[in-house]
C-alpha positions in Angstrom: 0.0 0.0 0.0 1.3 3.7 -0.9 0.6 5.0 2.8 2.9 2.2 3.9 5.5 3.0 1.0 5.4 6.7 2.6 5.3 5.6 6.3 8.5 7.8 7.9 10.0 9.0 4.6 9.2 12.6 5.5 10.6 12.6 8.9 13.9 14.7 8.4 12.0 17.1 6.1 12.8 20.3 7.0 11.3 24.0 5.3 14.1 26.1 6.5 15.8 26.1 3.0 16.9 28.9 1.3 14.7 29.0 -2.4 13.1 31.5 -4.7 9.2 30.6 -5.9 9.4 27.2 -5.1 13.1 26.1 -6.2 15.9 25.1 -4.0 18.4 27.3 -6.0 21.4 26.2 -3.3 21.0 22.6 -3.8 22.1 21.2 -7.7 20.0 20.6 -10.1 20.7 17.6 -12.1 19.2 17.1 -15.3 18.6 14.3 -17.5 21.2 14.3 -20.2 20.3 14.8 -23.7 21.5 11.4 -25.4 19.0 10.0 -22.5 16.6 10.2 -25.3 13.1 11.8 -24.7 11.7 8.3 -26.0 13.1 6.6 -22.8 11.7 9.4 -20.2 8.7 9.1 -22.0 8.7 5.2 -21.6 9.5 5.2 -18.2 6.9 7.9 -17.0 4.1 5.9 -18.9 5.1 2.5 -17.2 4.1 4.9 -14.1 1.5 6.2 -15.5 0.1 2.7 -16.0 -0.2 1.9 -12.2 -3.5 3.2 -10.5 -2.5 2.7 -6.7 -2.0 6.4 -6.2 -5.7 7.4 -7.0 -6.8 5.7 -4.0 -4.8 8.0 -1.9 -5.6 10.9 -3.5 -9.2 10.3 -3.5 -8.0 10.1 0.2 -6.6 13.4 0.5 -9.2 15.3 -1.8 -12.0 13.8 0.7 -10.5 15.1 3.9 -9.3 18.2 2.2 -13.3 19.2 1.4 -14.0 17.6 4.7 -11.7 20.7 6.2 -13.1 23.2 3.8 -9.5 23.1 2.0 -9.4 24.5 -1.5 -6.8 22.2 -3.3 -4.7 23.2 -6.1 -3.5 20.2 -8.4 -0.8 21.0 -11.4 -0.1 19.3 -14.2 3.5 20.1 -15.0 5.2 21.5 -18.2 7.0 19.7 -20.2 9.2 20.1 -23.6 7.6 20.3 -26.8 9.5 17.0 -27.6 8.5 15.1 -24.8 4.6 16.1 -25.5 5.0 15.0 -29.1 6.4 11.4 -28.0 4.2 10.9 -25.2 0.8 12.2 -27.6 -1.0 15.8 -26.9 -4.3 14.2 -25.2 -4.0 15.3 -21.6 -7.7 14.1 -21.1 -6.6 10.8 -22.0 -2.8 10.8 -19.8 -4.5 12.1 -17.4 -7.9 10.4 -17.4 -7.6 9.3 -13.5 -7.1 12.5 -12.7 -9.9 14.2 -14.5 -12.4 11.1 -12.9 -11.4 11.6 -9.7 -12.2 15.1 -9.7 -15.4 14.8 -11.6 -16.1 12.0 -8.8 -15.6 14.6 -6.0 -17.7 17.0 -8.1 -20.3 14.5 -7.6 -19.5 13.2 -3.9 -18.7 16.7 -2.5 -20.5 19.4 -4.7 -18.7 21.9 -2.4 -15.0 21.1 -2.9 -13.2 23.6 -4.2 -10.5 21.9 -6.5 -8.4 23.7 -9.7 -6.0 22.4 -12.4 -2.8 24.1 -13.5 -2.1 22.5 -16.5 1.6 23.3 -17.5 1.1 20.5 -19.8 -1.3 22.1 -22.4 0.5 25.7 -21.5 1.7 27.2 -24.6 3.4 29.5 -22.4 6.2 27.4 -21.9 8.9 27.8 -24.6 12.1 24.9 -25.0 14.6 26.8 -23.6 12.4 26.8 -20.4 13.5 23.7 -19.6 16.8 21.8 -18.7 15.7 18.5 -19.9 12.3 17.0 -21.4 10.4 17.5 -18.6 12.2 19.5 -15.5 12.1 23.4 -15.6 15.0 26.0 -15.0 15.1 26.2 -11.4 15.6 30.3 -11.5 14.7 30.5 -15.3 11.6 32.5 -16.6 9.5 29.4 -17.1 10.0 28.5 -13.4 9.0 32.0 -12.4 5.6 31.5 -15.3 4.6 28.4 -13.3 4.9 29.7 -10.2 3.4 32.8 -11.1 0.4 30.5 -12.2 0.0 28.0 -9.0 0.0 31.6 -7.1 -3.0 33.2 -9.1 -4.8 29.8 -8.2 -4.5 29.7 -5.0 -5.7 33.4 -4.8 -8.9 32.6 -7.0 -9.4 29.3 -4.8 
């Protein structure tokens, strides 16, 4: 079970680092190489994308979140023009567990309050916004353009 997976990973967390917008600009950024191929990341994110045992704990979440009265703010991350051409431009469809889940909690909880970023169908993101297929510039403009989107979000949410 993922909860089990999870079970005491989190325990030396801490938030006092030093970042700007999100980023960890003191810690290095390692990026995927480009003879990595964005057919392989592509491959390996869709074997991921295969397995459903995460939904369950995000229905989890989202229930206890609306339970609260939390407004939750889900996003969909950018990613390189070449790995959205491999991996196929139908975010309904990559995404479809998503999209149920929260068309489920529509149903079950008329009154939660969830959004979508969705960096993925974003035409604001350019290629040089990114230092691989699919990570972002840590202090590059395309980092501050998602950021600057999660923010307006969560001040409409």
């Amino acid at each position: 079970m993922l909860s089990e997976s999870l079970h005491g990973r989190l325990r030396d967390l801490t938030s006092d680092l030093d970042g700007l917008s999100g980023f960890m600009p003191n810690h290095e950024k390692v990026f995927m190489p480009a003879d990595y191929g964005v057919e392989r990341r592509v491959r390996e994110h869709m074997t991921l994308n295969a397995k459903e045992e995460g939904n369950e704990y995000l229905a989890r979440i989202l229930l206890l979140a609306a339970e609260l009265g939390h407004n939750v703010v889900m996003v969909i991350p950018p990613v390189h023009q070449q790995y959205k051409a491999e991996a196929g431009g139908d975010t309904h469809y990559l995404f479809r567990g998503l999209f149920e889940l929260i068309e489920l909690m529509k149903i079950l909880c008329p009154t939660a309050n969830i959004q979508v970023v969705n960096g993925y169908d974003d035409y604001d993101f350019m290629p040089h916004h990114f230092g691989d297929f699919d990570h972002l510039i840590p202090e590059g403009d395309g980092a501050m353009i998602l950021s600057q989107k999660i923010s307006n979000a969560v001040q409409q949410s």
